[in-house]
N, CA, C and O atoms as a GROMACS GRO file, in nm:
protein
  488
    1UNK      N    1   8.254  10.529  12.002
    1UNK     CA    2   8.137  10.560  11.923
    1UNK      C    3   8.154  10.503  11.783
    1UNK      O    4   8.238  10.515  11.694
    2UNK      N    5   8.050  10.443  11.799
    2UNK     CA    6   8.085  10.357  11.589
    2UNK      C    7   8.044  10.446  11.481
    2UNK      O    8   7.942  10.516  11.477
    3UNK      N    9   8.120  10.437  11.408
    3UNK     CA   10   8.163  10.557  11.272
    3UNK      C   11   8.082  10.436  11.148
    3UNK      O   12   8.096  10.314  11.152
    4UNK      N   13   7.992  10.520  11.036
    4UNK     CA   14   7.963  10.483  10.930
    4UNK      C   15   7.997  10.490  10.871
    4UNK      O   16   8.062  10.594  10.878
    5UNK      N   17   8.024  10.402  10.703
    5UNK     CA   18   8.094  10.456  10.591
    5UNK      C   19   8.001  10.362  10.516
    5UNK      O   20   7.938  10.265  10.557
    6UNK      N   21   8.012  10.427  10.374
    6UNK     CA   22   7.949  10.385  10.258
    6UNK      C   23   8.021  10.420  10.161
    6UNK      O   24   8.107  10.503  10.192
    7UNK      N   25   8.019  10.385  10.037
    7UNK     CA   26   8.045  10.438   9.912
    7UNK      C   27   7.953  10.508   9.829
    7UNK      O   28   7.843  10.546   9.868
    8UNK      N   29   8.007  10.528   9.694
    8UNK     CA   30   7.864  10.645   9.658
    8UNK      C   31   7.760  10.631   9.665
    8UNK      O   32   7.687  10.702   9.734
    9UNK      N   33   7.722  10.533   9.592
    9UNK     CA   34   7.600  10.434   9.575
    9UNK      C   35   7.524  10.400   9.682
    9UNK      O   36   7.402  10.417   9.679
   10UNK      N   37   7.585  10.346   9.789
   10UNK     CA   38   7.521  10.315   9.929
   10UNK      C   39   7.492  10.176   9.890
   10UNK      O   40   7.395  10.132   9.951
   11UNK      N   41   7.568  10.059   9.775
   11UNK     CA   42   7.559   9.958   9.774
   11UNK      C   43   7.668   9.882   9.887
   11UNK      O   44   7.646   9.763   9.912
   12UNK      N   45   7.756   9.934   9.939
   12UNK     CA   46   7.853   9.909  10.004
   12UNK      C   47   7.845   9.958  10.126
   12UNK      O   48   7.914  10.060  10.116
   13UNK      N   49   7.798   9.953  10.259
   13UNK     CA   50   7.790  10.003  10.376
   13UNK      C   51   7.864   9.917  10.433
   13UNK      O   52   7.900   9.804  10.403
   14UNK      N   53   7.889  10.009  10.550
   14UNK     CA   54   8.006   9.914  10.688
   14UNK      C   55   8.000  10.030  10.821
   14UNK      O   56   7.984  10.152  10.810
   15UNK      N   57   8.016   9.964  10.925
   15UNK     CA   58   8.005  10.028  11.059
   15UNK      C   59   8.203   9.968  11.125
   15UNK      O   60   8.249   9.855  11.112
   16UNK      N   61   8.259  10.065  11.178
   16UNK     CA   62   8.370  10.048  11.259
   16UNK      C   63   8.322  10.077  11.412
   16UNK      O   64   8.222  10.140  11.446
   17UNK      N   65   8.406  10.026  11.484
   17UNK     CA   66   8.360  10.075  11.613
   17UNK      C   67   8.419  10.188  11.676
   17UNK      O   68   8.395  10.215  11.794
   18UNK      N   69   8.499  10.260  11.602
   18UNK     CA   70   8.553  10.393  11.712
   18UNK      C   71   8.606  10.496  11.573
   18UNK      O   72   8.573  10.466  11.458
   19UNK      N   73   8.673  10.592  11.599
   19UNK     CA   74   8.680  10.681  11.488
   19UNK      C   75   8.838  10.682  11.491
   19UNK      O   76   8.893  10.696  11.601
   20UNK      N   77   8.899  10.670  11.400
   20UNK     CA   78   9.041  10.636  11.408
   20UNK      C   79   9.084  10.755  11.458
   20UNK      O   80   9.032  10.866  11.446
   21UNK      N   81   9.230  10.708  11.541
   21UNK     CA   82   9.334  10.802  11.620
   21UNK      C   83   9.414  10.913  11.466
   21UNK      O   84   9.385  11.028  11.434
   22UNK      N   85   9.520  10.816  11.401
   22UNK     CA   86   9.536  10.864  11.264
   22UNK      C   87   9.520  10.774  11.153
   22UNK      O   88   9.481  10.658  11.160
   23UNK      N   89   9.564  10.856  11.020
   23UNK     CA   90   9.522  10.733  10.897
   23UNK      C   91   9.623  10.737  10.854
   23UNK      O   92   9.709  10.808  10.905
   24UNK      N   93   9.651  10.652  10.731
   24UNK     CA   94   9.800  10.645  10.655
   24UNK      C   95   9.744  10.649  10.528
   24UNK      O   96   9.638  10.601  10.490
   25UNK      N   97   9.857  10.735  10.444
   25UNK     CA   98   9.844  10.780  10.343
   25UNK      C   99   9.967  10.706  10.273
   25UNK      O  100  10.079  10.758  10.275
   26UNK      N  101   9.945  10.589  10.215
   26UNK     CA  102  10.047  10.482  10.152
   26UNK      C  103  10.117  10.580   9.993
   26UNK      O  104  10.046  10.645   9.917
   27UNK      N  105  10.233  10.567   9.983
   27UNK     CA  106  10.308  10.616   9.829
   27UNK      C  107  10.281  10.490   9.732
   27UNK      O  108  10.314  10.500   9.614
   28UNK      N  109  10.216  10.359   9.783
   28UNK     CA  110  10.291  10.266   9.638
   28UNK      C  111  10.177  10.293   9.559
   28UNK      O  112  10.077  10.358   9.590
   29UNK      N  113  10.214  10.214   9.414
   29UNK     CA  114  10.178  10.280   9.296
   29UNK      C  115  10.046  10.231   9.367
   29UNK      O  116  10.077  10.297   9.466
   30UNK      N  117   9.916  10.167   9.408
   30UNK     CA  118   9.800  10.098   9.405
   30UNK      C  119   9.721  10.205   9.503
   30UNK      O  120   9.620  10.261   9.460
   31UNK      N  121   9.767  10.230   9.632
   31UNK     CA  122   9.732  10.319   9.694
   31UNK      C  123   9.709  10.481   9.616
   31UNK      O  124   9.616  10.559   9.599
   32UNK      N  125   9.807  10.476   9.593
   32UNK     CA  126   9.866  10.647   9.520
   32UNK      C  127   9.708  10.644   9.431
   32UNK      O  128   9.618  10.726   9.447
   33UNK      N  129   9.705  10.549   9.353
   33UNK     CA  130   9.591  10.528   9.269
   33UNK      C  131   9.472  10.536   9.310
   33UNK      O  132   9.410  10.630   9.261
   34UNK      N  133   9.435  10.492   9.358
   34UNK     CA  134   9.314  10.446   9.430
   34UNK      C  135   9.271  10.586   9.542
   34UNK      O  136   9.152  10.610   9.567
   35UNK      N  137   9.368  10.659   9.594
   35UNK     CA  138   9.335  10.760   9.666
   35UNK      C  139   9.308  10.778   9.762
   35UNK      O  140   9.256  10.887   9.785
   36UNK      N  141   9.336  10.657   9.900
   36UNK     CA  142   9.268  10.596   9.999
   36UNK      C  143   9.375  10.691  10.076
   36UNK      O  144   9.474  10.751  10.033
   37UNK      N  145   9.302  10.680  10.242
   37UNK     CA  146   9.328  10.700  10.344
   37UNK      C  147   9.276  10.583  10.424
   37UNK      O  148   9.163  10.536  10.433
   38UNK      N  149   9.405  10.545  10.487
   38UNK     CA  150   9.355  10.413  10.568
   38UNK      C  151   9.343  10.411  10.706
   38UNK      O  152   9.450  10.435  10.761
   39UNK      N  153   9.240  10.389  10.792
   39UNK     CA  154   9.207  10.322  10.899
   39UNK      C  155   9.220  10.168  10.931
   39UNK      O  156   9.152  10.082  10.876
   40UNK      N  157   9.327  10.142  11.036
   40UNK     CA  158   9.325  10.018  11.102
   40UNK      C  159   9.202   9.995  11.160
   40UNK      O  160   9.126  10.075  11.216
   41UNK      N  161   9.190   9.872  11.137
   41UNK     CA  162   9.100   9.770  11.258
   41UNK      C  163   9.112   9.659  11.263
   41UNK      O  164   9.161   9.614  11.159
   42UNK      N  165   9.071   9.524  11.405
   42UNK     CA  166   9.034   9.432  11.385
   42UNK      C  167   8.951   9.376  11.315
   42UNK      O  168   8.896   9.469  11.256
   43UNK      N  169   8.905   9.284  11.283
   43UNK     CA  170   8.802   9.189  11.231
   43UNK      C  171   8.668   9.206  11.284
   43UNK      O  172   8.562   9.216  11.221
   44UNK      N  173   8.702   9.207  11.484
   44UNK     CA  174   8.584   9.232  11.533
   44UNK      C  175   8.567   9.357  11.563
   44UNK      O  176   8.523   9.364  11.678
   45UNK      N  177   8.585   9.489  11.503
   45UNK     CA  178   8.580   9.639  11.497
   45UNK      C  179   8.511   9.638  11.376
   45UNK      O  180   8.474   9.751  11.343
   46UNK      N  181   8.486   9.564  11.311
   46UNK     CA  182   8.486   9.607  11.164
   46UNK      C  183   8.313   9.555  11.139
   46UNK      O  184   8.256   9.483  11.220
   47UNK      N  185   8.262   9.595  11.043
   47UNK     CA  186   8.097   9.535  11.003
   47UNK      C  187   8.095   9.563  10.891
   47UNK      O  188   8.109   9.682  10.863
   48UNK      N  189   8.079   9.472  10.790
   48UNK     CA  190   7.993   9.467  10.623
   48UNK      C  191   7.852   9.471  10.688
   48UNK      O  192   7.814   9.361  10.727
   49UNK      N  193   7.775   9.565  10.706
   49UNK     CA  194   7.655   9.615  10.655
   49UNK      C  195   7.550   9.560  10.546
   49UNK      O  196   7.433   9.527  10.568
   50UNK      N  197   7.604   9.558  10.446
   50UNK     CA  198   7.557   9.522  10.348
   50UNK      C  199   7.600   9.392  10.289
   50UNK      O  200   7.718   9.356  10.283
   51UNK      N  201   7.501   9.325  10.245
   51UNK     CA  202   7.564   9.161  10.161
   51UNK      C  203   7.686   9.184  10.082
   51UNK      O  204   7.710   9.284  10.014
   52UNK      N  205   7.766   9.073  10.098
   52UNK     CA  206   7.903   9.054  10.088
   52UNK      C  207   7.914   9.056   9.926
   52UNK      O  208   8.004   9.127   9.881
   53UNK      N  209   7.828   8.980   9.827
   53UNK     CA  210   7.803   9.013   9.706
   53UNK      C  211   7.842   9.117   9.652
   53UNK      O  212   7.916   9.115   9.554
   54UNK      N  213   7.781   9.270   9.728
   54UNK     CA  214   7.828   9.356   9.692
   54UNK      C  215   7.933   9.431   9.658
   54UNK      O  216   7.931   9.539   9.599
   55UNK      N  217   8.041   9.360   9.704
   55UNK     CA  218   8.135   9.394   9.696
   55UNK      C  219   8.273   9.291   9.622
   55UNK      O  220   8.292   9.184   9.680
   56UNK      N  221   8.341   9.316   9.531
   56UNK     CA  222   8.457   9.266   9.467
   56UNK      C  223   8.565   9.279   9.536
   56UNK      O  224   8.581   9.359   9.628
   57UNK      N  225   8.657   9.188   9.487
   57UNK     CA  226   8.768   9.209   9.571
   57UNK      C  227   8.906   9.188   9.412
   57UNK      O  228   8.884   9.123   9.310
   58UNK      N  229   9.016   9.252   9.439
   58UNK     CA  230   9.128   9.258   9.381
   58UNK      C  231   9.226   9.217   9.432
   58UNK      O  232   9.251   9.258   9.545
   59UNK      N  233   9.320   9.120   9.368
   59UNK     CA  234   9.412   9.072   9.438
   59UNK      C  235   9.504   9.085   9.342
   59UNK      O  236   9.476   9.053   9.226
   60UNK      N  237   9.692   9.158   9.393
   60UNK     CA  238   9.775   9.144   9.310
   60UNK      C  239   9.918   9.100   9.351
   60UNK      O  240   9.916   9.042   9.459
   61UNK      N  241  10.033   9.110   9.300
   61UNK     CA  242  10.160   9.064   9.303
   61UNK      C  243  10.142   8.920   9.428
   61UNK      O  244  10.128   8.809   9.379
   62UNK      N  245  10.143   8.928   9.514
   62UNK     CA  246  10.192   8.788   9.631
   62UNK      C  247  10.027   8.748   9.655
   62UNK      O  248   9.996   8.664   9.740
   63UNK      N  249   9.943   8.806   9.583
   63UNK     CA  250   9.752   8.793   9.619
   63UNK      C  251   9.732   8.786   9.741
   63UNK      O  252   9.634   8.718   9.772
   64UNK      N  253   9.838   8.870   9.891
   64UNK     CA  254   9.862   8.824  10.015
   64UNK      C  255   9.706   8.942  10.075
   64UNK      O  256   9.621   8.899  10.153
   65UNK      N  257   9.701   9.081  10.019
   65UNK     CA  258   9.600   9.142  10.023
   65UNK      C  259   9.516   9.138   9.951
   65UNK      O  260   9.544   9.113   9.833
   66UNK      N  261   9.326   9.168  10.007
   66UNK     CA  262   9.276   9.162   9.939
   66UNK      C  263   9.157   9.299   9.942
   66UNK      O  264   9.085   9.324  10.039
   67UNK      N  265   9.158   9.364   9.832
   67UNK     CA  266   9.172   9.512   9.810
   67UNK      C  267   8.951   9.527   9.773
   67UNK      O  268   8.895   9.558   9.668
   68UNK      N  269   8.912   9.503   9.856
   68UNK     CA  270   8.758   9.584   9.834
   68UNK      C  271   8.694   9.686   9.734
   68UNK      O  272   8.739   9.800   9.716
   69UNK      N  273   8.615   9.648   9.686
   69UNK     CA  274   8.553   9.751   9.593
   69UNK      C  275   8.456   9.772   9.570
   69UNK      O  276   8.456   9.727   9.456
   70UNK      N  277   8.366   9.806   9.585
   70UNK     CA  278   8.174   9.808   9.555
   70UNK      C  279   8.168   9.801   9.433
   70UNK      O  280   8.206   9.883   9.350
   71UNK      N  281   8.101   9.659   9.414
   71UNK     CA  282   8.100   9.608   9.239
   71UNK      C  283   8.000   9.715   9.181
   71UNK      O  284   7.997   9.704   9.059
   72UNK      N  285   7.953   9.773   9.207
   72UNK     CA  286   7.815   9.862   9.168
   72UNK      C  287   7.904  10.007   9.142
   72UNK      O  288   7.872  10.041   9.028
   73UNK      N  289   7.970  10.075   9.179
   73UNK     CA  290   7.976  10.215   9.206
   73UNK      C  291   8.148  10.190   9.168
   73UNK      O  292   8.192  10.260   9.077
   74UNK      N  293   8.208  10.129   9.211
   74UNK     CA  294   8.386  10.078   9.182
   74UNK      C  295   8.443  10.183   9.321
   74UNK      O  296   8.566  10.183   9.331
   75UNK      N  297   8.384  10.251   9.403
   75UNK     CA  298   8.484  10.284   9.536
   75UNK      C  299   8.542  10.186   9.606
   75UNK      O  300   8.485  10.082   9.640
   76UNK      N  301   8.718  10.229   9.640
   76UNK     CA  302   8.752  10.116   9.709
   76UNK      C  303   8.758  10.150   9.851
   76UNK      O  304   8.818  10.240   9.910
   77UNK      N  305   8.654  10.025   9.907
   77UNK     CA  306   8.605  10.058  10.034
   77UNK      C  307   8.692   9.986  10.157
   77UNK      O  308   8.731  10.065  10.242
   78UNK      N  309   8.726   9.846  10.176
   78UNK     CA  310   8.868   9.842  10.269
   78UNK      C  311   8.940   9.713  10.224
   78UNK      O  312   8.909   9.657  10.118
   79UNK      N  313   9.014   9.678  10.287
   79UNK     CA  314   9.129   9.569  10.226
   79UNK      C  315   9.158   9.454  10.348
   79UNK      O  316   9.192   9.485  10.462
   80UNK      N  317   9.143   9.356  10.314
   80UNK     CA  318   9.127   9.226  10.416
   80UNK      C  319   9.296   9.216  10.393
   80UNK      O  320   9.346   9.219  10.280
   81UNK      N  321   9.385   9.200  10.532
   81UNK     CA  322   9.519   9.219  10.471
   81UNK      C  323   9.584   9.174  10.636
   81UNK      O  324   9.548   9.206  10.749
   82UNK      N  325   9.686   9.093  10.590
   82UNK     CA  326   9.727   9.048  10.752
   82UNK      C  327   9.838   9.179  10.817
   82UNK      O  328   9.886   9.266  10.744
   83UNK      N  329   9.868   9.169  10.986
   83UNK     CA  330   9.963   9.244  11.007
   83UNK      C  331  10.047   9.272  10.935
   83UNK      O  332  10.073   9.183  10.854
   84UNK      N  333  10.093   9.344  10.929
   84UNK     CA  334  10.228   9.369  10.877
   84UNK      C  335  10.347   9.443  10.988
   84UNK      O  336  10.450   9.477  10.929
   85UNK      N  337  10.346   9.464  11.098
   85UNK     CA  338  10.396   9.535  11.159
   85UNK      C  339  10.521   9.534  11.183
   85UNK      O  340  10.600   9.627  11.198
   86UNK      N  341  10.539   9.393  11.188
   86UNK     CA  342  10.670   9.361  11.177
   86UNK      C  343  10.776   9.328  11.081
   86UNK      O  344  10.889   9.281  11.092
   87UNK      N  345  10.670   9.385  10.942
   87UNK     CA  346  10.765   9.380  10.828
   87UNK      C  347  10.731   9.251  10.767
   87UNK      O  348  10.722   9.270  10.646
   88UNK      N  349  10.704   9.101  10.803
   88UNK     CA  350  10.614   9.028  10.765
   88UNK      C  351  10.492   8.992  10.768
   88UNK      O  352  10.436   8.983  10.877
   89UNK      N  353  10.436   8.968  10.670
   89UNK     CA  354  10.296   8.915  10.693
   89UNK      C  355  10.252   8.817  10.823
   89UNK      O  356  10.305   8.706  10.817
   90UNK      N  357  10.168   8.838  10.936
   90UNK     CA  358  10.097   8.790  11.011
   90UNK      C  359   9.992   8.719  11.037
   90UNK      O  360   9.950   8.732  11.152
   91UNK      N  361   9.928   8.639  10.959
   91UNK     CA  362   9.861   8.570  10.865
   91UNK      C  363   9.728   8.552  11.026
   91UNK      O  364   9.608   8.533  11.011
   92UNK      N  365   9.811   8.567  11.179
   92UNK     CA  366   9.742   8.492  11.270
   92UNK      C  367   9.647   8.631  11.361
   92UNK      O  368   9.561   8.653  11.447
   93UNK      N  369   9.722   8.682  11.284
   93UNK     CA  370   9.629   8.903  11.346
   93UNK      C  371   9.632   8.993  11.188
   93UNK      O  372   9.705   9.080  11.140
   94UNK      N  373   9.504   8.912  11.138
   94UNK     CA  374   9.463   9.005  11.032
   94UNK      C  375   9.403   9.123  11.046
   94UNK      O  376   9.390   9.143  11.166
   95UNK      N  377   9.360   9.211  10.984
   95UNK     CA  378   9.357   9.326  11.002
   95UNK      C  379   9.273   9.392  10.869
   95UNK      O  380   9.296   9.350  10.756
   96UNK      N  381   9.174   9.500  10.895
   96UNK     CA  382   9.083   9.518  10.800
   96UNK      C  383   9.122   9.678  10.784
   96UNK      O  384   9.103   9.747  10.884
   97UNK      N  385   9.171   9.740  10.674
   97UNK     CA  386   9.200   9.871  10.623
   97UNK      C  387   9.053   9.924  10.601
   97UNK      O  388   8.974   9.842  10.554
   98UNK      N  389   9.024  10.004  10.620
   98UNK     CA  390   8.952  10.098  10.584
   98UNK      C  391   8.952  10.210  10.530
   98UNK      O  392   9.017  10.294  10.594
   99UNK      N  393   8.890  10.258  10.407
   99UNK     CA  394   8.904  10.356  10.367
   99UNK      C  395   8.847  10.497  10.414
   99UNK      O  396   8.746  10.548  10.365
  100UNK      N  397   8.910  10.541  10.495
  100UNK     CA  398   8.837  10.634  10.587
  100UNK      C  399   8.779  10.792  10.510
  100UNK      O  400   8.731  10.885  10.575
  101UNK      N  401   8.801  10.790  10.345
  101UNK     CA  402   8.741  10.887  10.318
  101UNK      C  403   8.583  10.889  10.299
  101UNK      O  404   8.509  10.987  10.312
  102UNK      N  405   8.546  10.748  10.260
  102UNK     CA  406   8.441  10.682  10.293
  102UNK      C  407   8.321  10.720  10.428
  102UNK      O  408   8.199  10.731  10.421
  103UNK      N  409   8.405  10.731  10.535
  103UNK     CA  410   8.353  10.742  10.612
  103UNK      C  411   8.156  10.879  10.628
  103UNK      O  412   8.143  10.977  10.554
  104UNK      N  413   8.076  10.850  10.705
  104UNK     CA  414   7.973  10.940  10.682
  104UNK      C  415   8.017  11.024  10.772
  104UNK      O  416   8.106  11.003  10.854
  105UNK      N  417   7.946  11.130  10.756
  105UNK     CA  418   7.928  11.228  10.903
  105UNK      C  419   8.078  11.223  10.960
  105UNK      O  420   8.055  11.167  11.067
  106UNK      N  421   8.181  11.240  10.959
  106UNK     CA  422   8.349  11.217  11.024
  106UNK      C  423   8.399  11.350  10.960
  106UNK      O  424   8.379  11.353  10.838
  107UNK      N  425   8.442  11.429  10.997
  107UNK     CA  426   8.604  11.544  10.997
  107UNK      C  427   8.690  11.496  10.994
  107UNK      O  428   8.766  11.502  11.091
  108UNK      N  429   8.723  11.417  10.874
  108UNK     CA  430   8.871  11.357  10.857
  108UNK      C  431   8.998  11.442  10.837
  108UNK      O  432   9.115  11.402  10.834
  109UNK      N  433   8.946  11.579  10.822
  109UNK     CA  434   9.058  11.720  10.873
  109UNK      C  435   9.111  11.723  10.976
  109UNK      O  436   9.219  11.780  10.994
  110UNK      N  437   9.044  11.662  11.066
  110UNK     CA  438   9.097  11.656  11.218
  110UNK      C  439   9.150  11.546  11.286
  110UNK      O  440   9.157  11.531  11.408
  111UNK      N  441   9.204  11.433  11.153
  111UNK     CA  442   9.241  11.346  11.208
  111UNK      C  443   9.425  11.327  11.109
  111UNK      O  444   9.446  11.340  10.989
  112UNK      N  445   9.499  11.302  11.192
  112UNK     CA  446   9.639  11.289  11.191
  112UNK      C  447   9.665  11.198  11.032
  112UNK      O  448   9.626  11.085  11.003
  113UNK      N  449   9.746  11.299  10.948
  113UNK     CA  450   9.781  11.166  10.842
  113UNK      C  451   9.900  11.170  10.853
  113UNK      O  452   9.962  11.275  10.872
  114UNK      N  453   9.950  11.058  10.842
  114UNK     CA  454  10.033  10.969  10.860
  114UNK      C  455  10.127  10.918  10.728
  114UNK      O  456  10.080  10.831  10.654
  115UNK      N  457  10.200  10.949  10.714
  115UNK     CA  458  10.237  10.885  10.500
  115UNK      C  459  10.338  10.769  10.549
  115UNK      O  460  10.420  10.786  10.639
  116UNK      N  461  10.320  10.655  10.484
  116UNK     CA  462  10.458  10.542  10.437
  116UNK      C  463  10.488  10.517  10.296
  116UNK      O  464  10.417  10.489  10.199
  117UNK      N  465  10.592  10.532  10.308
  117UNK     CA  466  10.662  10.544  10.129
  117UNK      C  467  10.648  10.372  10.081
  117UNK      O  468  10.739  10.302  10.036
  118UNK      N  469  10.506  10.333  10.106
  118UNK     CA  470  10.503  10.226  10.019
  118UNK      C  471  10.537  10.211   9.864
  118UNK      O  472  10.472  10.129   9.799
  119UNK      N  473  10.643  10.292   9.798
  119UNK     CA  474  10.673  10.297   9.693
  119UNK      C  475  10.785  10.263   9.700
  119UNK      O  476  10.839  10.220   9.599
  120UNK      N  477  10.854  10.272   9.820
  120UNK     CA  478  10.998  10.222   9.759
  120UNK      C  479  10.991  10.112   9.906
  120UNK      O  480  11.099  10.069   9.947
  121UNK      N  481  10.910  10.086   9.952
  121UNK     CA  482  10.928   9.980  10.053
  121UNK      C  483  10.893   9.826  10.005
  121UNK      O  484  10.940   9.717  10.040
  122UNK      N  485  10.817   9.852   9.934
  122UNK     CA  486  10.751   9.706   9.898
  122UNK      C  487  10.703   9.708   9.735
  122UNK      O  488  10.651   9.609   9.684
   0.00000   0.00000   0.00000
């Protein structure tokens, strides 16, 4: 069942196709900041909704991720960012974060969080 999300504004919409299993709750300093809960997906799971304009993107230290933001409202909505699963970047199975607090209509109480000490990992 495909899950909605928007940011405040509703300048930033996006559709996923299923409602995540769990999310991850990252420690490094950018995450910690920002306040996100993340949902995996593919590329083809994923939908910008709304014109691409709308949205900014941030790029820092290796510019290897690239961190979403609704230029209008500043929620950060998901992050264009390759695998990582294996500890290196995967450049050939990218992968779209989502910020699943974002999400509309979802009980994200009832979904599994998950923490990685991206603070002392990377």
């Amino acid at each position: 069942m495909a899950i909605k999300g928007s940011c405040h504004c509703k300048a930033t919409m996006f559709e996923v196709s299923e409602a995540p299993q769990t999310v991850t709750q990252c420690t490094c300093s950018f995450c910690s900041k920002r306040g996100s809960l993340w949902a995996y997906y593919t590329p083809s799971q994923f939908k910008l909704v709304t014109p691409l304009k709308n949205v900014s993107f941030y790029q820092w230290g290796s510019k290897t991720v690239k961190h979403g933001f609704c230029a209008t409202c500043g929620c950060g909505t998901f992050t264009e960012t390759p695998d990582w699963s294996t500890g290196e970047p995967d450049f050939d199975n990218p992968k779209i974060s989502v910020n699943a607090r974002l999400f509309d209509d979802f009980d994200l109480d009832k979904v599994e969080v998950v923490v990685i000490d991206g603070k002392n990992l990377w």
